[in-house]
BANUZA-89650 format. One record per residue: residue in one letter; x, y, z of N, C-alpha, C in turn. Coordinates in pm, whole numbers, plus 50000, padded with zeros to 5 digits. Each point is the difference from the previous one (the first is absolute). Layout:
N
AXYZXYZXYZ
...
***
This chain:
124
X824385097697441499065001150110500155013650067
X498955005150057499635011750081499225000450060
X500764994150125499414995950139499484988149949
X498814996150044499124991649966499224998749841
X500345009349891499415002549883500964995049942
X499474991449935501564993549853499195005649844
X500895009449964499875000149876500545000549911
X499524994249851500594989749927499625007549842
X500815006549956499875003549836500354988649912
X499674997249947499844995749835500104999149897
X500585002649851500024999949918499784990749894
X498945003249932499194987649936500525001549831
X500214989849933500414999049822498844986049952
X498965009549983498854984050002500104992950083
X499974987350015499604994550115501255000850091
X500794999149962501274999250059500575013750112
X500844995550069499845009050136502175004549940
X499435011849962501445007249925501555005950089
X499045004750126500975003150102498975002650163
X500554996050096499294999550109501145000250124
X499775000650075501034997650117501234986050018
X499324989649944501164988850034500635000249849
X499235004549909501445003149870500955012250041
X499365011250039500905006650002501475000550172
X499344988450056500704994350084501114988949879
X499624994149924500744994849932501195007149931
X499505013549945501025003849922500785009850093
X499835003450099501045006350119501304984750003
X499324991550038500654987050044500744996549886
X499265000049857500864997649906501455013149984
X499655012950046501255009749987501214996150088
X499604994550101500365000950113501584984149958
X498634986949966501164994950012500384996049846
X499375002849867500964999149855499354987949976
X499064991350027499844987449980498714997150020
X499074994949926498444999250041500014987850109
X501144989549931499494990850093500825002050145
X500755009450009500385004850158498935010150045
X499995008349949498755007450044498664992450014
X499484989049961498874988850061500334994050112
X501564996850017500304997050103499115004550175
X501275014249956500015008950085498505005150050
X498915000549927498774999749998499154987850061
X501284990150014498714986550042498964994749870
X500575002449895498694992549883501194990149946
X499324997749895500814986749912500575003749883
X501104989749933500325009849848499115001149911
X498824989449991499175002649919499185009250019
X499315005450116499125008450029500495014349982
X500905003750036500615010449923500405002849853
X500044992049931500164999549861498904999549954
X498664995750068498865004249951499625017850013
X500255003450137500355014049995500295012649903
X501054990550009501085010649905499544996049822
X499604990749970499404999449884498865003049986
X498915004150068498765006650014500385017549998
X500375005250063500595009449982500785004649868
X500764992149994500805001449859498795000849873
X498954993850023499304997549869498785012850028
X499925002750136498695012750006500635015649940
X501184994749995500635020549967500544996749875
X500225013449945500305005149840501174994049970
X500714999950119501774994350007499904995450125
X501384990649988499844988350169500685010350095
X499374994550131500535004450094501184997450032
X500074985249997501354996550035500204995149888
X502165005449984500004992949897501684987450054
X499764987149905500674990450067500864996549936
X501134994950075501384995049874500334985550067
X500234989349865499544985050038501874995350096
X499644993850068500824995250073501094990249910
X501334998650064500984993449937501065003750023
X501194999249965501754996950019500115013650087
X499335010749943500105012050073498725006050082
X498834991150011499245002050074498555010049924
X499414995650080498495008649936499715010950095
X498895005650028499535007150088498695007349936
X499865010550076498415006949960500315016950063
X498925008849940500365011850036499095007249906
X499145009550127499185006949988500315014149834
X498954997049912500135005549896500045020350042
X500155002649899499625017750042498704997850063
X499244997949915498025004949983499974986250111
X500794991650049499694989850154500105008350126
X500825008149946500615010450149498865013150005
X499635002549875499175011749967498994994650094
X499164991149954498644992250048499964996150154
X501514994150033500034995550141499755016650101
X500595010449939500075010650038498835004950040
X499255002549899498735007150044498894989950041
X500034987949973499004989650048500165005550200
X501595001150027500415002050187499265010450018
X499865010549898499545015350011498494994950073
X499164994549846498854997650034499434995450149
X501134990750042499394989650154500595010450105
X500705013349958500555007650128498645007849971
X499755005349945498845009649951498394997250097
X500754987449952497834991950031500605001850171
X501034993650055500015001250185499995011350005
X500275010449953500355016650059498255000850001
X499894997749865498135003050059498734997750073
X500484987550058499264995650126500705003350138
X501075004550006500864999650145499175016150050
X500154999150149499225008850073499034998350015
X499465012450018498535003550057499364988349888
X499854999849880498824989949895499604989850108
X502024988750002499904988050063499245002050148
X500475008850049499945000750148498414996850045
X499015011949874498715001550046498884987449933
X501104995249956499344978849890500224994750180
X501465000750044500174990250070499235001850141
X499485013850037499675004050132498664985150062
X499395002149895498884991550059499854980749963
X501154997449976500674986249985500514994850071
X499924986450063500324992250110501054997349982
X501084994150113501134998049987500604986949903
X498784989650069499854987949894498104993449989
X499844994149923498934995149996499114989850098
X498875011150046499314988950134499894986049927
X499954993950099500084983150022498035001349938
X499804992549909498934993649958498954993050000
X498705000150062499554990650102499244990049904
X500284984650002499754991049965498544991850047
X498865007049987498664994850040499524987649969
***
């Protein structure tokens, strides 16, 4: 968000939505804590909904983003591939890029003649 403007990049692999803001919120979360299903946690989603994530992703790129090691006597975990860190990297670039280019004068002279909130509606 900027100010009042939310904007939202994309990355599309056919129909499928390849990287966008709450994946790449995922795979920060996945660096962060080694575990998809702690990082869903920590996010407020579910283990399944993140494993849909992370397997949508995994299947839109050349190589997975994340890559995972199965749990057991010594434990599993997850962890952002090279080309996961590459992608998470410049996907941040892209969404710093897009706010730098509306901040200032652009936003300022969108927002000058915009109400604070929306008049009340008259119901005839």
């Amino acid at each position: 968000m900027v100010g009042p403007l939310k904007l939202k990049a994309q990355l599309f692999c056919g129909d499928e939505i390849a990287m966008g803001p709450g994946k790449a919120d995922l795979l920060d979360a996945i660096d962060t804590h080694g575990s998809i299903s702690a990082a869903g946690r920590a996010l407020g989603m579910s283990y399944r909904r993140t494993w849909l994530l992370v397997d949508t992703m995994n299947r839109c790129w050349r190589e997975p983003l994340v890559d995972t090691a199965a749990g057991g006597p010594h434990g599993g975990g997850a962890r952002l591939s090279p080309l996961g860190r590459q992608v998470l990297q410049r996907f941040r670039t892209i969404e710093r890029k897009m706010a730098e280019a509306v901040e200032g004068d652009p936003l300022l002279m969108l927002l000058e003649p915009m109400r604070a909130a929306p008049k009340t509606s008259r119901q005839d």
